[in-house]
Biopython code that builds the backbone (N, CA, C, O; Angstrom):
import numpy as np
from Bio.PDB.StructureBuilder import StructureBuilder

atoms = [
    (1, "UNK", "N", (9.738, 8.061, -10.548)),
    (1, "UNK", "CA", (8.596, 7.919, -11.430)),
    (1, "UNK", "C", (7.381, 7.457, -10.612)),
    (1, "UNK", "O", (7.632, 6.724, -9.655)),
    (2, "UNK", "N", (5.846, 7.842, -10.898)),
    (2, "UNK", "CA", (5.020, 8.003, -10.219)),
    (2, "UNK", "C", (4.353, 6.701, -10.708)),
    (2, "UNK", "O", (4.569, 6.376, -11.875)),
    (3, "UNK", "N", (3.527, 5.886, -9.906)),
    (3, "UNK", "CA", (2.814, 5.023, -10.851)),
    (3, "UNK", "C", (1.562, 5.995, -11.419)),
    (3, "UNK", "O", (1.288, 7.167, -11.161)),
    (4, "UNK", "N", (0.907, 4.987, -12.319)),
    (4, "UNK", "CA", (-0.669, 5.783, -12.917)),
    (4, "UNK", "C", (-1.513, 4.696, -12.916)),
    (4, "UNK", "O", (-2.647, 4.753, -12.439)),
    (5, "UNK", "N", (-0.958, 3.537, -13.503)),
    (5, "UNK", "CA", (-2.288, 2.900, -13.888)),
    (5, "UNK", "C", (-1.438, 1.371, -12.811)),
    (5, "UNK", "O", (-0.295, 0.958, -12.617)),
    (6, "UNK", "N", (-3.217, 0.900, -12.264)),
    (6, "UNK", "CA", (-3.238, -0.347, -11.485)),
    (6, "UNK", "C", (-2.991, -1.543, -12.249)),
    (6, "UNK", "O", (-3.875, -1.989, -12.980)),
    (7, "UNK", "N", (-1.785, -2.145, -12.137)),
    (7, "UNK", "CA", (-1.282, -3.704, -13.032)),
    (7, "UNK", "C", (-2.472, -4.842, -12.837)),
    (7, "UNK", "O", (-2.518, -5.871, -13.512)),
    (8, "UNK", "N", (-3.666, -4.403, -11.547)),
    (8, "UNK", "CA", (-4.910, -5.747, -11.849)),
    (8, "UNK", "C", (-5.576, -5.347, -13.272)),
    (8, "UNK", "O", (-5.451, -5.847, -14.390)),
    (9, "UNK", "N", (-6.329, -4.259, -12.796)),
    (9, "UNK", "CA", (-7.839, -3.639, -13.166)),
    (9, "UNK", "C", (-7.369, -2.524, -14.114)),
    (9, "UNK", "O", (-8.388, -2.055, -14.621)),
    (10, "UNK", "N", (-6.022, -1.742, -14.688)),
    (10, "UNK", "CA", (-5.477, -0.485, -15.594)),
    (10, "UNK", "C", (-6.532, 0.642, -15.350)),
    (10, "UNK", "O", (-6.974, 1.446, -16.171)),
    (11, "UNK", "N", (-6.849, 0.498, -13.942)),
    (11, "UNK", "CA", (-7.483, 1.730, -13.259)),
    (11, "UNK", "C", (-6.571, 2.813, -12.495)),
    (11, "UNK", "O", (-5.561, 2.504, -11.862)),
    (12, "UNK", "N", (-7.000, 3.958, -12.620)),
    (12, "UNK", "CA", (-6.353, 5.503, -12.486)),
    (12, "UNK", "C", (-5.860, 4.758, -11.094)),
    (12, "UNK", "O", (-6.442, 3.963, -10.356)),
    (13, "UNK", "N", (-4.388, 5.416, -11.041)),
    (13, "UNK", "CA", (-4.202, 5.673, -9.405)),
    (13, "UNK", "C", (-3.951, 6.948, -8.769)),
    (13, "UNK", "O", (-3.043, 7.719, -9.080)),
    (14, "UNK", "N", (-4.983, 7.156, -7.677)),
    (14, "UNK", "CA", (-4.946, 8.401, -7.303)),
    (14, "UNK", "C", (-3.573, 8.608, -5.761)),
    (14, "UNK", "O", (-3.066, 7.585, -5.302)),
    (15, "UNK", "N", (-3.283, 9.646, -5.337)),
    (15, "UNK", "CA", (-2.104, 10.017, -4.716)),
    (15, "UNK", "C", (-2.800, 10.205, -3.130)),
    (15, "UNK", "O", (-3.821, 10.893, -3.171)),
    (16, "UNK", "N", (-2.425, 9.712, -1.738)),
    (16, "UNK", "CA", (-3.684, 9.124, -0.903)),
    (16, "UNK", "C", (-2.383, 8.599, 0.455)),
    (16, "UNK", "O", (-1.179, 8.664, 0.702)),
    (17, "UNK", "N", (-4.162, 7.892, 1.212)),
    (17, "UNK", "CA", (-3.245, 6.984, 1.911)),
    (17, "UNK", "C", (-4.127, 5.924, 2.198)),
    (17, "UNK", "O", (-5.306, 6.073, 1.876)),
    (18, "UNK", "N", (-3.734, 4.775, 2.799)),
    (18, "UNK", "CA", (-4.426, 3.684, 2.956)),
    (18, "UNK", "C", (-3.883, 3.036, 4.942)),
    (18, "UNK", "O", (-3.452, 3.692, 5.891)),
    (19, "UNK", "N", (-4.172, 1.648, 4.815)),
    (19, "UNK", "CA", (-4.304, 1.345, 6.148)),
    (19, "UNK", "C", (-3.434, -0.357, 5.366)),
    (19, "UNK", "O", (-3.927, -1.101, 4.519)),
    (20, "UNK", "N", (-2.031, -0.488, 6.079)),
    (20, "UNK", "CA", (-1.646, -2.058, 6.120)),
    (20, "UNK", "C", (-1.831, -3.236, 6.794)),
    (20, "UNK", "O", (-1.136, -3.469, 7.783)),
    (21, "UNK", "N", (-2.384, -3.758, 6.541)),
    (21, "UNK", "CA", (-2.897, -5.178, 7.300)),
    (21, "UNK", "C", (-2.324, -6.408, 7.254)),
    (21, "UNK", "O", (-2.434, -6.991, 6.175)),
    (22, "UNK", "N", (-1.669, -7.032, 8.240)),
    (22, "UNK", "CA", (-1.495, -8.629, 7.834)),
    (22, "UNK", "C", (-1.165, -9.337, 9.284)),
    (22, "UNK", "O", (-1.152, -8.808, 10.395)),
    (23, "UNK", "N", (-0.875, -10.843, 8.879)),
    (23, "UNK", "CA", (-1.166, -11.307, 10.350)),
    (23, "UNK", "C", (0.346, -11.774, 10.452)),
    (23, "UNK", "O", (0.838, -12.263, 9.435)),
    (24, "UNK", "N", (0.909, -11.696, 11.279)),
    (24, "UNK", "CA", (2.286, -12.414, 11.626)),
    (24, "UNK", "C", (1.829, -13.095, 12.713)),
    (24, "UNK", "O", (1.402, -12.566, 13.740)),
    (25, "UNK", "N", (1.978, -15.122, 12.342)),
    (25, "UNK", "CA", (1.553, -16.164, 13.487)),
    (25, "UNK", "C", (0.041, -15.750, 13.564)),
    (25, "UNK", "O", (-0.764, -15.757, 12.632)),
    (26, "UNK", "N", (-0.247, -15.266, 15.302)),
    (26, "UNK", "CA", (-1.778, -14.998, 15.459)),
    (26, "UNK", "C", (-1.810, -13.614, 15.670)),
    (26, "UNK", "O", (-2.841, -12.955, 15.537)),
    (27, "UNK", "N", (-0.696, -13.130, 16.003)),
    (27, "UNK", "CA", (-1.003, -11.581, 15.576)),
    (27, "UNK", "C", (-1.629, -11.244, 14.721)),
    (27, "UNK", "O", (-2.136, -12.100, 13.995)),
    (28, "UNK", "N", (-1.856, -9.743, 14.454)),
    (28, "UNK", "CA", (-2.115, -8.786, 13.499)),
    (28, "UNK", "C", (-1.802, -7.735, 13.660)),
    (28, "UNK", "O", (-1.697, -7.234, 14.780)),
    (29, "UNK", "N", (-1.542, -7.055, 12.432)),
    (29, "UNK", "CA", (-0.553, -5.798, 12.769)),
    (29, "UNK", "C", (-1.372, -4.766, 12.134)),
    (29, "UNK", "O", (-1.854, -5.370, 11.176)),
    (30, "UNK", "N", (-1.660, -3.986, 12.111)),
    (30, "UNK", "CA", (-2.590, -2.619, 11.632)),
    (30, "UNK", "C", (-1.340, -1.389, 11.332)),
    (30, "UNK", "O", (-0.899, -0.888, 12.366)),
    (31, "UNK", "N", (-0.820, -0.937, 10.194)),
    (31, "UNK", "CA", (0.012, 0.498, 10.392)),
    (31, "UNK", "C", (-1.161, 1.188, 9.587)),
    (31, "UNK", "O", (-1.574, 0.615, 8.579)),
    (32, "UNK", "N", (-1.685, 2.318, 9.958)),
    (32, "UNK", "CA", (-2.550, 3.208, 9.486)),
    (32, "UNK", "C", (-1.960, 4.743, 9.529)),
    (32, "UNK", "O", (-1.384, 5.394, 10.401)),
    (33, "UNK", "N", (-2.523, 5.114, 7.689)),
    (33, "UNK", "CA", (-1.999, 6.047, 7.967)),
    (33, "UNK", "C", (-0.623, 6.523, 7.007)),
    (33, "UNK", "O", (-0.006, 7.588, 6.984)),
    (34, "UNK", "N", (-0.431, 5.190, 6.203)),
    (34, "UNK", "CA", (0.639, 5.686, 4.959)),
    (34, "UNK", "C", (0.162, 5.618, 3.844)),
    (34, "UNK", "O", (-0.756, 4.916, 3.419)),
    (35, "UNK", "N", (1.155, 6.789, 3.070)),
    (35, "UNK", "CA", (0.887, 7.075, 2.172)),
    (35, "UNK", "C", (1.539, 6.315, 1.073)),
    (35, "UNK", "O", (2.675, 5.851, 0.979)),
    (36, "UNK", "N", (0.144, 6.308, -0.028)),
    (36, "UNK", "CA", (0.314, 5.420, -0.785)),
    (36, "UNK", "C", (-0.410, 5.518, -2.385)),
    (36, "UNK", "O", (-1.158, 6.489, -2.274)),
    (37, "UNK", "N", (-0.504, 5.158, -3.351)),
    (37, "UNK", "CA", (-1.589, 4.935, -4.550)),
    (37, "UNK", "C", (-2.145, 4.183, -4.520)),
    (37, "UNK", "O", (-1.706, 3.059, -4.273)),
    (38, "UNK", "N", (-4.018, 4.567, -4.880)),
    (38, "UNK", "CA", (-4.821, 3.770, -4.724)),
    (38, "UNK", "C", (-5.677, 3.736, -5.770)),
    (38, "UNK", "O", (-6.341, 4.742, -6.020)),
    (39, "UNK", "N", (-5.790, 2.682, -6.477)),
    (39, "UNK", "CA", (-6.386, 2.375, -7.232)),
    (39, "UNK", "C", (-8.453, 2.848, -7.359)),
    (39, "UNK", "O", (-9.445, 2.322, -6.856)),
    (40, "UNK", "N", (-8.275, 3.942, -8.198)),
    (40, "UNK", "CA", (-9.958, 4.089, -8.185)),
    (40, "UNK", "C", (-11.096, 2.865, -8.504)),
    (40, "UNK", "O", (-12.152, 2.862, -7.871)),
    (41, "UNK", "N", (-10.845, 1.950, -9.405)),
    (41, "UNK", "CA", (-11.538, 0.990, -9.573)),
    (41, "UNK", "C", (-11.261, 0.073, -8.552)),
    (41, "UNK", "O", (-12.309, -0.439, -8.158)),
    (42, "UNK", "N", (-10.182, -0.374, -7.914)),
    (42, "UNK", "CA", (-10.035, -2.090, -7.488)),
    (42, "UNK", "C", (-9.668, -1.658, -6.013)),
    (42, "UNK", "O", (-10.168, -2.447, -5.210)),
    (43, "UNK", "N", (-8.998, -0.718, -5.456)),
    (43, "UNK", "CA", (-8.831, -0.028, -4.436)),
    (43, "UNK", "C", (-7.356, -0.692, -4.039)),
    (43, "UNK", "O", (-7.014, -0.441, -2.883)),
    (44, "UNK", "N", (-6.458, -1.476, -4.794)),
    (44, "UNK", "CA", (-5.187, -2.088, -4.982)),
    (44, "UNK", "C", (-4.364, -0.701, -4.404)),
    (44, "UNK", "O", (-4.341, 0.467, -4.791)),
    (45, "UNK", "N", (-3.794, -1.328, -3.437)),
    (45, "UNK", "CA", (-2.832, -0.136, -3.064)),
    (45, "UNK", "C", (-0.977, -0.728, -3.797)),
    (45, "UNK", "O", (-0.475, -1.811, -4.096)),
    (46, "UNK", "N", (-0.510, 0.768, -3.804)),
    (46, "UNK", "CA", (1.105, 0.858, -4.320)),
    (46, "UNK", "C", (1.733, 1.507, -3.372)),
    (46, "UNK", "O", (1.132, 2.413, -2.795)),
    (47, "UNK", "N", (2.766, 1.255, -3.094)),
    (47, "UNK", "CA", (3.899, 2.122, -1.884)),
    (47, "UNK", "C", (4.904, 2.043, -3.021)),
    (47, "UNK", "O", (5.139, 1.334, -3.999)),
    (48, "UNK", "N", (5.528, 3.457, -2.217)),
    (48, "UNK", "CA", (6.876, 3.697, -3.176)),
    (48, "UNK", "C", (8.026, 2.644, -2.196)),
    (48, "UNK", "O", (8.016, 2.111, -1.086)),
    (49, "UNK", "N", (8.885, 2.735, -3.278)),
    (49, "UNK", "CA", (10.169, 1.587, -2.492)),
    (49, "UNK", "C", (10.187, 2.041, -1.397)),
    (49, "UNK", "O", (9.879, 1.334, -0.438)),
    (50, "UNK", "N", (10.551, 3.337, -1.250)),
    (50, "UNK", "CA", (10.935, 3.843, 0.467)),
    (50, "UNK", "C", (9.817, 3.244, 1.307)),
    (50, "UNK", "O", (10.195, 2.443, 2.162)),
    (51, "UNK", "N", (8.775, 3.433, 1.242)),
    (51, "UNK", "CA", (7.747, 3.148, 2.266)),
    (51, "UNK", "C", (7.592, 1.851, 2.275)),
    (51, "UNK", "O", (7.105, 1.322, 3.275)),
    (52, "UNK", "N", (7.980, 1.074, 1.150)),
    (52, "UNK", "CA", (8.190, -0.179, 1.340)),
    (52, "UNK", "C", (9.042, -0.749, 2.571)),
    (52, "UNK", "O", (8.581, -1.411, 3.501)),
    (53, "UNK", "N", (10.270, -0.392, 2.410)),
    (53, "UNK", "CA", (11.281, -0.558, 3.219)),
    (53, "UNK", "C", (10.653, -0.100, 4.976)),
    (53, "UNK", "O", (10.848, -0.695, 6.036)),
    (54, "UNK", "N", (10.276, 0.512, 4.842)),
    (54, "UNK", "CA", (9.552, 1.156, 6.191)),
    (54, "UNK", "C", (8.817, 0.384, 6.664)),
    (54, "UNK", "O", (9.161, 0.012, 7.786)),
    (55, "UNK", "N", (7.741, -0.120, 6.207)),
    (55, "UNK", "CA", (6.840, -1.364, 5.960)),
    (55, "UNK", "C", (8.116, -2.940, 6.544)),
    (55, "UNK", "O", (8.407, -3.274, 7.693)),
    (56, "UNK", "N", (8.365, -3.267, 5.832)),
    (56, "UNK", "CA", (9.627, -4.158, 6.249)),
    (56, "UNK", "C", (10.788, -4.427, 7.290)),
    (56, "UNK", "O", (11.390, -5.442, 7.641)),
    (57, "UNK", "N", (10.864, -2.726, 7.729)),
    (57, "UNK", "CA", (11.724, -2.824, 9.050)),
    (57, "UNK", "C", (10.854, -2.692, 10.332)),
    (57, "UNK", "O", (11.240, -2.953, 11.472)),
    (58, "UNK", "N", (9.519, -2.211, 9.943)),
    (58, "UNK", "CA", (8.528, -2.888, 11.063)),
    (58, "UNK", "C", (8.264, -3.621, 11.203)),
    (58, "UNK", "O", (8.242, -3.924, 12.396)),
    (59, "UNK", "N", (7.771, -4.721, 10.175)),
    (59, "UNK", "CA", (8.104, -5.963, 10.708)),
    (59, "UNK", "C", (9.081, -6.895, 10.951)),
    (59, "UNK", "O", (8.884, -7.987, 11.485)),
    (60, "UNK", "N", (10.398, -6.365, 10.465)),
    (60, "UNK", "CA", (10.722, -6.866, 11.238)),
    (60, "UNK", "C", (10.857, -7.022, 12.804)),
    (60, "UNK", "O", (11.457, -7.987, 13.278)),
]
sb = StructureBuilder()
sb.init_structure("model")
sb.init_model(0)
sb.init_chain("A")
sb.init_seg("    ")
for serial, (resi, resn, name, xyz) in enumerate(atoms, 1):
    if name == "N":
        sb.init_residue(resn, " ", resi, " ")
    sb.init_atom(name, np.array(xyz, "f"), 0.0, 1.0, " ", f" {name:<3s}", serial, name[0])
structure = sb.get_structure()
């Protein structure tokens, strides 16, 4: 099942990709480049479980 609407803002989500950001310690990690739903109003991104998991075994 696809999402549609953003759980902040119940703005459209369109089918896309975005750029992940966060800092582990003083690192920062940049993955650019997955695909994802993005919210037209709030720009709130969604990953499907899989890409979640993908997301997660990189950092680890």
């Amino acid at each position: 099942m696809e999402p549609d609407r953003c759980s902040f803002c119940k703005g459209r989500l369109i089918k896309g990709g975005t750029e992940f950001i966060v800092r582990v310690v003083s690192e920062l990690l940049v993955i650019r480049g997955i695909p994802a739903y993005a919210c037209e109003e709030c720009d709130e991104a969604y990953y499907t479980p899989d890409i979640s998991r993908k997301i997660d075994r990189i950092m680890e």
